[in-house]
mmCIF file of the N, C-alpha and C atoms, coordinates in Angstrom:
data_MODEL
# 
_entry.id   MODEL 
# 
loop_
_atom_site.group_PDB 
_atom_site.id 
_atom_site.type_symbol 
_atom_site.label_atom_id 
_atom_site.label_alt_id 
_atom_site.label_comp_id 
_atom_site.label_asym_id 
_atom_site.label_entity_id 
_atom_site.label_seq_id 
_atom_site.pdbx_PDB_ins_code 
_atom_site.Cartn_x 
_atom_site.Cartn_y 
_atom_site.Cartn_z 
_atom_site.occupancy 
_atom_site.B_iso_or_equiv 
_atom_site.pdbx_formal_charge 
_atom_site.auth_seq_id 
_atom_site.auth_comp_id 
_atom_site.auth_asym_id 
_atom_site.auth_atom_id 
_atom_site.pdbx_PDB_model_num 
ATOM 1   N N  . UNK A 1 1  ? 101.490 123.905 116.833 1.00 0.00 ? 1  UNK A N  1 
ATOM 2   C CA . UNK A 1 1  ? 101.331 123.423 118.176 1.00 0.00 ? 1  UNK A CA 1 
ATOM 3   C C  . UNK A 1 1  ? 101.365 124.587 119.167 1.00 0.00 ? 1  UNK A C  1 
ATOM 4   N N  . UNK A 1 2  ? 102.160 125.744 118.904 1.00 0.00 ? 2  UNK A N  1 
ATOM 5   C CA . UNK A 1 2  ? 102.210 126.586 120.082 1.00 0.00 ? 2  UNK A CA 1 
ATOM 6   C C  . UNK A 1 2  ? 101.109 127.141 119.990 1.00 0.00 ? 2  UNK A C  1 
ATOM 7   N N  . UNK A 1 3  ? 100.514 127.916 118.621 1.00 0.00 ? 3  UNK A N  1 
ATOM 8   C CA . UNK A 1 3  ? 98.699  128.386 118.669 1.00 0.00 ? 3  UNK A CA 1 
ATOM 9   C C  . UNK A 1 3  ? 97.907  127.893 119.899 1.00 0.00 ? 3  UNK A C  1 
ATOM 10  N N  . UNK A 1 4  ? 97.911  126.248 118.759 1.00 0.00 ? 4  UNK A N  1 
ATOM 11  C CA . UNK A 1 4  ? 97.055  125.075 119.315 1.00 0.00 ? 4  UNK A CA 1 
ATOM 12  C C  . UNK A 1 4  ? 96.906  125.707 121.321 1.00 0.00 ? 4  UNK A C  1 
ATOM 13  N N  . UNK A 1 5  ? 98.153  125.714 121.912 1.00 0.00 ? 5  UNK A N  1 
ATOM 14  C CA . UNK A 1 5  ? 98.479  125.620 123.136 1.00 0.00 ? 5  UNK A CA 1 
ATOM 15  C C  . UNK A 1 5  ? 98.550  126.797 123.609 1.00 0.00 ? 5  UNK A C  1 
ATOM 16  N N  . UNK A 1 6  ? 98.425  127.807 122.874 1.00 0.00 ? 6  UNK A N  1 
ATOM 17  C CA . UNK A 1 6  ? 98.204  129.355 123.480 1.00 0.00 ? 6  UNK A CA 1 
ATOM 18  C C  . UNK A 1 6  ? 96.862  129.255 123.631 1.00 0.00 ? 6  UNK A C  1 
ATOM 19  N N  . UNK A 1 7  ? 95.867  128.837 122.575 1.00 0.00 ? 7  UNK A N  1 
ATOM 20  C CA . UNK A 1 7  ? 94.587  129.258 122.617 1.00 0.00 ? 7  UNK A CA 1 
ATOM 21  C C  . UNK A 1 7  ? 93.992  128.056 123.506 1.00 0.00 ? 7  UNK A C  1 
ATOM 22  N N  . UNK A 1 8  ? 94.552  127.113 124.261 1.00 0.00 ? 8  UNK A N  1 
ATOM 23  C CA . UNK A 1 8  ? 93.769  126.112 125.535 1.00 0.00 ? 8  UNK A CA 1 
ATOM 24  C C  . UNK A 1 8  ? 94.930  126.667 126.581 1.00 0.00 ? 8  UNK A C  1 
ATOM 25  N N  . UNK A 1 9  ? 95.819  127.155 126.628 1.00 0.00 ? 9  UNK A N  1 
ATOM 26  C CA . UNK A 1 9  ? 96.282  127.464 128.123 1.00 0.00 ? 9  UNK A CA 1 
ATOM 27  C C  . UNK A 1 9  ? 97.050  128.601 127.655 1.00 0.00 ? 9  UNK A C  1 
ATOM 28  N N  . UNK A 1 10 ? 96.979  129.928 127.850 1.00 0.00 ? 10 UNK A N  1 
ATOM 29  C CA . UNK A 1 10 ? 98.389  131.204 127.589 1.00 0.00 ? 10 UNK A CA 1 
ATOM 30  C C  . UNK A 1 10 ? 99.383  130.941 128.487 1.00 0.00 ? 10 UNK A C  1 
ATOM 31  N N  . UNK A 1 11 ? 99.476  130.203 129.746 1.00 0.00 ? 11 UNK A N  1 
ATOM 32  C CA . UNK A 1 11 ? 100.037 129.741 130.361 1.00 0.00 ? 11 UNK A CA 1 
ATOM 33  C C  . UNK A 1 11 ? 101.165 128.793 130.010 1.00 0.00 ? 11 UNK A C  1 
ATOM 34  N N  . UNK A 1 12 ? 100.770 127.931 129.092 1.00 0.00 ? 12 UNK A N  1 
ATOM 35  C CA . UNK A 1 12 ? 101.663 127.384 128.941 1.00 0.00 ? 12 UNK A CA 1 
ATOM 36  C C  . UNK A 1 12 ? 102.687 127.798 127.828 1.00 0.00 ? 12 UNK A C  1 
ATOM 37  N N  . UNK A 1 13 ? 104.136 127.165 127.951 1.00 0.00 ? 13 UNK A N  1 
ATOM 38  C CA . UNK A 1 13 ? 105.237 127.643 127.163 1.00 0.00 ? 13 UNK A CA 1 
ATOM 39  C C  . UNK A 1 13 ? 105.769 126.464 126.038 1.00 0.00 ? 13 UNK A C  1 
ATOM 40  N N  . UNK A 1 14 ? 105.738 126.788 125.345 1.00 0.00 ? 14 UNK A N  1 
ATOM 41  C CA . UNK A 1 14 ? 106.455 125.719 124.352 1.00 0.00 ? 14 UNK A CA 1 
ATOM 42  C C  . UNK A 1 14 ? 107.399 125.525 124.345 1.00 0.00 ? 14 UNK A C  1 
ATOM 43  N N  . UNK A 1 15 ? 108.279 124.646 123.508 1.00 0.00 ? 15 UNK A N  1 
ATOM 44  C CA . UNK A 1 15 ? 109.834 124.633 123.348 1.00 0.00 ? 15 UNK A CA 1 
ATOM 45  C C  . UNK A 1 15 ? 110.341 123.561 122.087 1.00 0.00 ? 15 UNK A C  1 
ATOM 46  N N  . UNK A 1 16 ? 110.180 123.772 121.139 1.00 0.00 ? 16 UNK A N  1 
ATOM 47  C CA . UNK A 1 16 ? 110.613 123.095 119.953 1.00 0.00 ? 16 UNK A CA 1 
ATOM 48  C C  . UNK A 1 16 ? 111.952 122.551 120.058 1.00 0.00 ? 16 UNK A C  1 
ATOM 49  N N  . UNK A 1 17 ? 112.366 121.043 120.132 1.00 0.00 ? 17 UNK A N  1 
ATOM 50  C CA . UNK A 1 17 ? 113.934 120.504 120.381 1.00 0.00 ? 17 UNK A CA 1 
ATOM 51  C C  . UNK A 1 17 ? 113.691 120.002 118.452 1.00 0.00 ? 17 UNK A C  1 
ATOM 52  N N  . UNK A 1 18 ? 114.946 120.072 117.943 1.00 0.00 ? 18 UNK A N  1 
ATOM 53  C CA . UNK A 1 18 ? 115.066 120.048 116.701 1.00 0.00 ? 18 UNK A CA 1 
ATOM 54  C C  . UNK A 1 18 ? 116.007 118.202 116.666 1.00 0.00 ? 18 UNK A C  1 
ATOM 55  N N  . UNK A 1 19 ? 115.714 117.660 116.239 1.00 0.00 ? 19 UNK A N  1 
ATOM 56  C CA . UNK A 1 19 ? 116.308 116.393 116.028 1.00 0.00 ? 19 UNK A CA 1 
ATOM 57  C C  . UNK A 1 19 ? 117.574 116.598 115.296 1.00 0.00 ? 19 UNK A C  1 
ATOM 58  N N  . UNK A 1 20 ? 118.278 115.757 115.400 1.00 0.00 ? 20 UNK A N  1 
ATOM 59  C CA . UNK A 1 20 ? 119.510 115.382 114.173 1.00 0.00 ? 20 UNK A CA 1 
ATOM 60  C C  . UNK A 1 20 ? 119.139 114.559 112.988 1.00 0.00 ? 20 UNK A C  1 
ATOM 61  N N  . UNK A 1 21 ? 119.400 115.282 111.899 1.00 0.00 ? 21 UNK A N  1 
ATOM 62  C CA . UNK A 1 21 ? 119.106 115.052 110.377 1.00 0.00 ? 21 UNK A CA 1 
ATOM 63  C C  . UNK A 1 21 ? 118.983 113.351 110.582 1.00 0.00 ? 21 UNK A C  1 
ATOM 64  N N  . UNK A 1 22 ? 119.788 112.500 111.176 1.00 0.00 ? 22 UNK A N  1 
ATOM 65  C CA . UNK A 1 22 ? 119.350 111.355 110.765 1.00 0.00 ? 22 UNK A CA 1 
ATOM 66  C C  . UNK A 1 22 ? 118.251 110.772 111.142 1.00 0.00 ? 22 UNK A C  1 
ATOM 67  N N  . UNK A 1 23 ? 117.676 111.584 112.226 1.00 0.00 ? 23 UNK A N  1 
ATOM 68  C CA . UNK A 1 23 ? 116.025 110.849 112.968 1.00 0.00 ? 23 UNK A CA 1 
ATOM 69  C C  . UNK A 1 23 ? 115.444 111.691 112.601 1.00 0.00 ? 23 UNK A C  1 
ATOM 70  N N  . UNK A 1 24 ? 114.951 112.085 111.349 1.00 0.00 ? 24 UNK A N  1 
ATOM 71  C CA . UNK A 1 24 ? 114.085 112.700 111.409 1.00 0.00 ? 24 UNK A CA 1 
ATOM 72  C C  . UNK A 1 24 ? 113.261 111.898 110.127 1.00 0.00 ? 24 UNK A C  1 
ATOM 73  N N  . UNK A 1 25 ? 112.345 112.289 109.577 1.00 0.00 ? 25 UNK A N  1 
ATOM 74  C CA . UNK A 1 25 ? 111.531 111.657 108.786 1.00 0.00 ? 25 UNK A CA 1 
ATOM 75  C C  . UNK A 1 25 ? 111.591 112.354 107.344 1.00 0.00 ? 25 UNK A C  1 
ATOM 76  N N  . UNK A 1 26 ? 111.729 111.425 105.979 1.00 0.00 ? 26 UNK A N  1 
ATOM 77  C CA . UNK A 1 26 ? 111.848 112.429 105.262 1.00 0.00 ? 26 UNK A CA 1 
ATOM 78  C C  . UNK A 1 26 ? 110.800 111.900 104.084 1.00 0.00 ? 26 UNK A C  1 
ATOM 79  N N  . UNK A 1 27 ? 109.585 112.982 103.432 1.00 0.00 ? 27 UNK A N  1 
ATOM 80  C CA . UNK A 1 27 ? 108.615 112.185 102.802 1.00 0.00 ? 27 UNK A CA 1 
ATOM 81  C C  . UNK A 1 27 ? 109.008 112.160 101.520 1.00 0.00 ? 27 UNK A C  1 
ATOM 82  N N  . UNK A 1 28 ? 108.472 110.783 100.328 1.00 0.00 ? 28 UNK A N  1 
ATOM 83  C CA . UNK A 1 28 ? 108.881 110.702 99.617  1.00 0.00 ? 28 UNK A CA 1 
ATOM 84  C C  . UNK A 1 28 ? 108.359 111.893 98.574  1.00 0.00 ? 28 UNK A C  1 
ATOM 85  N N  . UNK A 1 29 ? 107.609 112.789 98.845  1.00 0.00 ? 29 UNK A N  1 
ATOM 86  C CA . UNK A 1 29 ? 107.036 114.165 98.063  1.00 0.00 ? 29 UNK A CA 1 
ATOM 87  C C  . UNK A 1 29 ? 108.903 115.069 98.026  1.00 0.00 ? 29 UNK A C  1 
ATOM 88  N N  . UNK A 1 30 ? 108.996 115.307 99.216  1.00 0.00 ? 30 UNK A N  1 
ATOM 89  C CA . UNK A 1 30 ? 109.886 115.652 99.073  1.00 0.00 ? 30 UNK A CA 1 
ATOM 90  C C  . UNK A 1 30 ? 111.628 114.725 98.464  1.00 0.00 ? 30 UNK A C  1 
ATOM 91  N N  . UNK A 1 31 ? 111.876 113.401 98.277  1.00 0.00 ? 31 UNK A N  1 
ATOM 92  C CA . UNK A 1 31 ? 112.914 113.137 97.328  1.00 0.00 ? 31 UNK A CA 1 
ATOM 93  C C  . UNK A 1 31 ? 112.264 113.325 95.968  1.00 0.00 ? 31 UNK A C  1 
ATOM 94  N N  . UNK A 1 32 ? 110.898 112.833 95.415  1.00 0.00 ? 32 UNK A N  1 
ATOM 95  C CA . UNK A 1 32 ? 110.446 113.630 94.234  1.00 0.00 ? 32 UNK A CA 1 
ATOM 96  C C  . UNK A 1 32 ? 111.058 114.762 93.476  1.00 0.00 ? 32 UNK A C  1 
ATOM 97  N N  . UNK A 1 33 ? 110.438 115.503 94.355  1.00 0.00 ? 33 UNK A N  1 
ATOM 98  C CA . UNK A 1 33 ? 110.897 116.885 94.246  1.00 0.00 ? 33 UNK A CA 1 
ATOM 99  C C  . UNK A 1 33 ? 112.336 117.576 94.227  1.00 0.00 ? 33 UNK A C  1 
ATOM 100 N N  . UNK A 1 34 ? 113.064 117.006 94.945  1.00 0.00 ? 34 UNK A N  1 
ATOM 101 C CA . UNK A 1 34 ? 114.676 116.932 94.206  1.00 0.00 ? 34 UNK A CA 1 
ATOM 102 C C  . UNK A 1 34 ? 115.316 116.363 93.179  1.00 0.00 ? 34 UNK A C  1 
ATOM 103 N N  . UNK A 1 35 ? 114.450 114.644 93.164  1.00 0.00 ? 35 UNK A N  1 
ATOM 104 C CA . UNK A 1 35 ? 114.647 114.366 91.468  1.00 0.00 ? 35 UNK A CA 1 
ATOM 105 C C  . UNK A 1 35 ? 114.513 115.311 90.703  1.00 0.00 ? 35 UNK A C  1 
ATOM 106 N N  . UNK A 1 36 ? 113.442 115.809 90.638  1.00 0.00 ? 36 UNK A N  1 
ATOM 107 C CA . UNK A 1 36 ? 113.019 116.689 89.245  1.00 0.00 ? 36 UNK A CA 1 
ATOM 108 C C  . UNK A 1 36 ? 113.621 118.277 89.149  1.00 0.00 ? 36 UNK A C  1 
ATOM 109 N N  . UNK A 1 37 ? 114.288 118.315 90.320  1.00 0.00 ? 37 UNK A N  1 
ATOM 110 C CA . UNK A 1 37 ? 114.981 119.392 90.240  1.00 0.00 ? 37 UNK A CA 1 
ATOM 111 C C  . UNK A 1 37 ? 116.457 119.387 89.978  1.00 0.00 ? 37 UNK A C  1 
ATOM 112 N N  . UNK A 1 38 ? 116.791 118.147 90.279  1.00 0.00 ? 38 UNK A N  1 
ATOM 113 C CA . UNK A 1 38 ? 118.440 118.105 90.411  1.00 0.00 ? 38 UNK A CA 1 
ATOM 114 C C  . UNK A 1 38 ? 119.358 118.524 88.830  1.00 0.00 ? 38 UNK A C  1 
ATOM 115 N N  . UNK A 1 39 ? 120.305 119.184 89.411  1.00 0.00 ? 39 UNK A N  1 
ATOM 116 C CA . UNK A 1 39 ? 120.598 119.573 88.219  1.00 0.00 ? 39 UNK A CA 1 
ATOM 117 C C  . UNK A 1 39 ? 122.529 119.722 89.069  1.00 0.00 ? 39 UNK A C  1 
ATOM 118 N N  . UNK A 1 40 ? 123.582 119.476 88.675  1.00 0.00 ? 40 UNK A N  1 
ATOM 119 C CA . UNK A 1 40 ? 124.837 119.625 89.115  1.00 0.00 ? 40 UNK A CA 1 
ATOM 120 C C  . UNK A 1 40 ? 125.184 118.759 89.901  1.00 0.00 ? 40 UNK A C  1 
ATOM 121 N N  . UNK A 1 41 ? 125.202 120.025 91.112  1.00 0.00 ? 41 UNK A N  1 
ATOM 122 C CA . UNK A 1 41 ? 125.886 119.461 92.417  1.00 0.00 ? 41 UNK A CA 1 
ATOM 123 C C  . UNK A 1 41 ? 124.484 119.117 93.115  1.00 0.00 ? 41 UNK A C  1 
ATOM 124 N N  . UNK A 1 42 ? 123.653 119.430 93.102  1.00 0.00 ? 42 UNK A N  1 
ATOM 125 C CA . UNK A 1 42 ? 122.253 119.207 93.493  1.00 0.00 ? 42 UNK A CA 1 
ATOM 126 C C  . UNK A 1 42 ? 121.934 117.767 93.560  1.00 0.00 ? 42 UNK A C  1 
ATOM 127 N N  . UNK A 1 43 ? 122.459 116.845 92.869  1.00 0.00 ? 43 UNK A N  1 
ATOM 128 C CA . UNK A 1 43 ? 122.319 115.490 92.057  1.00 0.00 ? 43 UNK A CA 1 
ATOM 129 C C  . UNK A 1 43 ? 122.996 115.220 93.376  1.00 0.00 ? 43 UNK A C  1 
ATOM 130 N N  . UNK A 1 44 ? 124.326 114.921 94.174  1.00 0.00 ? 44 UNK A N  1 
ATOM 131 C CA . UNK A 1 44 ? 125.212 114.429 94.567  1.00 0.00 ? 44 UNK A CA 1 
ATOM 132 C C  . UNK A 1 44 ? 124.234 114.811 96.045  1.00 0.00 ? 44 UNK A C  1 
ATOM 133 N N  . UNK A 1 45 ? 123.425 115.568 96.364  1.00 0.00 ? 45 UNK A N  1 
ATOM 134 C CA . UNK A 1 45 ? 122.744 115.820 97.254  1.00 0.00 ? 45 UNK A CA 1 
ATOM 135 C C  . UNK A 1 45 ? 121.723 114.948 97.996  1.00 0.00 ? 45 UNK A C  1 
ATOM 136 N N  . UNK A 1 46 ? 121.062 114.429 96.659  1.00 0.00 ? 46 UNK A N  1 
ATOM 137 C CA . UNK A 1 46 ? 120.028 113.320 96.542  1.00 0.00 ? 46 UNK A CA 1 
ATOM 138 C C  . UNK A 1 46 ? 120.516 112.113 97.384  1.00 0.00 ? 46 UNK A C  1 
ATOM 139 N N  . UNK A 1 47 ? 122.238 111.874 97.655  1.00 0.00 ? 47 UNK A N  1 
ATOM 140 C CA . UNK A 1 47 ? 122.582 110.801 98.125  1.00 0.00 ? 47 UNK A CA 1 
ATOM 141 C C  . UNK A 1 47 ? 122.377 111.090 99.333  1.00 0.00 ? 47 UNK A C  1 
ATOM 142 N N  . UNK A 1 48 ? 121.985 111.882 99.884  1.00 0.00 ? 48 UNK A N  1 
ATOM 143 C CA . UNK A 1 48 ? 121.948 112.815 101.466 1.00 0.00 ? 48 UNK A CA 1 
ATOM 144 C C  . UNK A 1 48 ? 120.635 111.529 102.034 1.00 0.00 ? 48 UNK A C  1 
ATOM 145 N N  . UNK A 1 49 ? 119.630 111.599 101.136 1.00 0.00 ? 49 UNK A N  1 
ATOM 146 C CA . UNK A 1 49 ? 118.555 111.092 101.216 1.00 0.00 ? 49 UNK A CA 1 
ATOM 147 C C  . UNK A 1 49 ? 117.835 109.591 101.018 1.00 0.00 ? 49 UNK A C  1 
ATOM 148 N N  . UNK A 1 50 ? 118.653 109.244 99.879  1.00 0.00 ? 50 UNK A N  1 
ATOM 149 C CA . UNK A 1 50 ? 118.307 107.857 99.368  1.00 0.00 ? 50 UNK A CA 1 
ATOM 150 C C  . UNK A 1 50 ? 119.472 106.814 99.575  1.00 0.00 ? 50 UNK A C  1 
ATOM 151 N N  . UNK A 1 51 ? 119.686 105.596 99.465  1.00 0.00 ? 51 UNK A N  1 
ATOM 152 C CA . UNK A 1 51 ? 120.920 104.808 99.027  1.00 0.00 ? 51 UNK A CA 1 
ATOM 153 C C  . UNK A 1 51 ? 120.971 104.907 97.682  1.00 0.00 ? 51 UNK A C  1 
ATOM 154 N N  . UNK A 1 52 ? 122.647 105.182 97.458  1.00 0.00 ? 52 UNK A N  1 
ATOM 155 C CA . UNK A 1 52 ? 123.122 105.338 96.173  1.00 0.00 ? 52 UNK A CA 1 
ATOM 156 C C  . UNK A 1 52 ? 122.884 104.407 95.445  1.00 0.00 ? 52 UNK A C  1 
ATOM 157 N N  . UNK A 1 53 ? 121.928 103.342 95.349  1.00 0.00 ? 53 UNK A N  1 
ATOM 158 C CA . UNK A 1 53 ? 121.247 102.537 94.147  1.00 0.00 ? 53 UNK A CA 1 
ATOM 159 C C  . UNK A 1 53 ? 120.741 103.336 93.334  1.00 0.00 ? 53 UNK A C  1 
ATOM 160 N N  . UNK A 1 54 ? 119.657 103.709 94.083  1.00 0.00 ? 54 UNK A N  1 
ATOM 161 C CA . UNK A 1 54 ? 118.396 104.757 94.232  1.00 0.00 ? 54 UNK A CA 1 
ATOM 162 C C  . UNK A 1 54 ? 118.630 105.573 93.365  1.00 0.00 ? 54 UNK A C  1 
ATOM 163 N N  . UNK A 1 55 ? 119.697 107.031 93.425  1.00 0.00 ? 55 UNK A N  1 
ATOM 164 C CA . UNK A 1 55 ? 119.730 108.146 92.395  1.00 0.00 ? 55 UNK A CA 1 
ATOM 165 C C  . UNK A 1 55 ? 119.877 107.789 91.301  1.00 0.00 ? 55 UNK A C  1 
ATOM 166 N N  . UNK A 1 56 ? 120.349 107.097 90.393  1.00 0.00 ? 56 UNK A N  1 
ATOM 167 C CA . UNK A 1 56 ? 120.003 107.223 88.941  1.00 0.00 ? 56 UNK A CA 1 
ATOM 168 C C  . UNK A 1 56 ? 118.317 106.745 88.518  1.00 0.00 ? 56 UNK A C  1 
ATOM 169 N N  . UNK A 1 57 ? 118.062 105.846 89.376  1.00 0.00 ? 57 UNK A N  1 
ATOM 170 C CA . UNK A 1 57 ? 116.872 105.412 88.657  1.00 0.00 ? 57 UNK A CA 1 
ATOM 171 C C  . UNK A 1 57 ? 116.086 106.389 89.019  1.00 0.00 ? 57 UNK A C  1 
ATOM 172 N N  . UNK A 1 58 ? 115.912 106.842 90.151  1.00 0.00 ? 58 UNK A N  1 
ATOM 173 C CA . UNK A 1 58 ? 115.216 108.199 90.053  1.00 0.00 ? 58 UNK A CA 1 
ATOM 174 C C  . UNK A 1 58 ? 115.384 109.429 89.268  1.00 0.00 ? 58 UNK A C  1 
ATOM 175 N N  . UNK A 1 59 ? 116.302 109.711 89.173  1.00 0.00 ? 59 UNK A N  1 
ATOM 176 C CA . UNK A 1 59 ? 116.757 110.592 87.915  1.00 0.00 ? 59 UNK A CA 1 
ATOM 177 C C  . UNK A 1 59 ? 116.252 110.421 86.901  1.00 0.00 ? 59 UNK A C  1 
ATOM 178 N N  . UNK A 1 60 ? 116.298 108.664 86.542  1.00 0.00 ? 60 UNK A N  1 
ATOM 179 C CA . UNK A 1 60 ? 116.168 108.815 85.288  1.00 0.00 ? 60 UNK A CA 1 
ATOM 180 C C  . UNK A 1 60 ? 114.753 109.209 84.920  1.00 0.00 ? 60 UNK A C  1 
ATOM 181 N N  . UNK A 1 61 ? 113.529 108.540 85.714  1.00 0.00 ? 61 UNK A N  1 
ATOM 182 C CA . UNK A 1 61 ? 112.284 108.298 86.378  1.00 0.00 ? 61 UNK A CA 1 
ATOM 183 C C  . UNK A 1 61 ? 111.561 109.996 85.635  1.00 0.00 ? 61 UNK A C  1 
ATOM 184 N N  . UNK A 1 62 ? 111.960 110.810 86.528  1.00 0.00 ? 62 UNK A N  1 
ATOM 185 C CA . UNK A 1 62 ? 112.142 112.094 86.800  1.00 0.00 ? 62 UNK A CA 1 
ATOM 186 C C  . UNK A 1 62 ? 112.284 112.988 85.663  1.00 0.00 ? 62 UNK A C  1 
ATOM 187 N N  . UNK A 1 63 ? 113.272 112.988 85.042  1.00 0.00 ? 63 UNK A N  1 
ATOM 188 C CA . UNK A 1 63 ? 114.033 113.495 84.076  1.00 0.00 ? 63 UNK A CA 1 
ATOM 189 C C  . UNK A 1 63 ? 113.259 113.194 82.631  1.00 0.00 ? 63 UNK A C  1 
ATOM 190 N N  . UNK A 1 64 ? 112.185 111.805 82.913  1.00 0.00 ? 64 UNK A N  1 
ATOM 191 C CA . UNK A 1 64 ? 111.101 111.802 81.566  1.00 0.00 ? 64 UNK A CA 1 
ATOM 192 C C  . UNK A 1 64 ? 110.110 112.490 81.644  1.00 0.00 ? 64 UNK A C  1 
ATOM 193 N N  . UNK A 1 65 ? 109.576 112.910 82.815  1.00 0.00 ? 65 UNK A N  1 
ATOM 194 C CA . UNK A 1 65 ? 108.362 114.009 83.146  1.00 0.00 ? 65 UNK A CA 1 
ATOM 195 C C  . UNK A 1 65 ? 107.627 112.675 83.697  1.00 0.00 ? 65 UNK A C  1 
ATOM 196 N N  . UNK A 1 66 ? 107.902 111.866 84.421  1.00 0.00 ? 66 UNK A N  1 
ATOM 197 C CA . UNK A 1 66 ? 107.058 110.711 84.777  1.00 0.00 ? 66 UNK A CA 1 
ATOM 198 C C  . UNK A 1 66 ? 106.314 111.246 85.964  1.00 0.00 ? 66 UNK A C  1 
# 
């Protein structure tokens, strides 16, 4: 966005406000991608993201090369 807005106005200034972790959007590419990575404490992380129904069956999901 700041490009975008340098190259139609140099004039103008940007200002990126960063949300709080809970409004923000999180895609399911990315919980994927921690399934198949989780490994330890990494696992207990996953709850950051999903409801604790959720992590085992993804794990398990995951953990077959599905």
């Amino acid at each position: 966005m700041t490009l975008a807005n340098r190259a139609l106005d140099p004039e103008i200034d940007t200002l990126f406000l960063m949300a709080s972790e809970k409004y923000t959007h999180v895609s399911s590419t990315l919980i994927k991608q921690i399934a198949q990575l989780a490994q330890g404490s990494a696992i207990g992380k996953l709850k950051d993201f999903v409801p604790p129904e959720v992590v085992e069956p993804l794990l398990r999901k995951y953990r077959r090369g599905n």
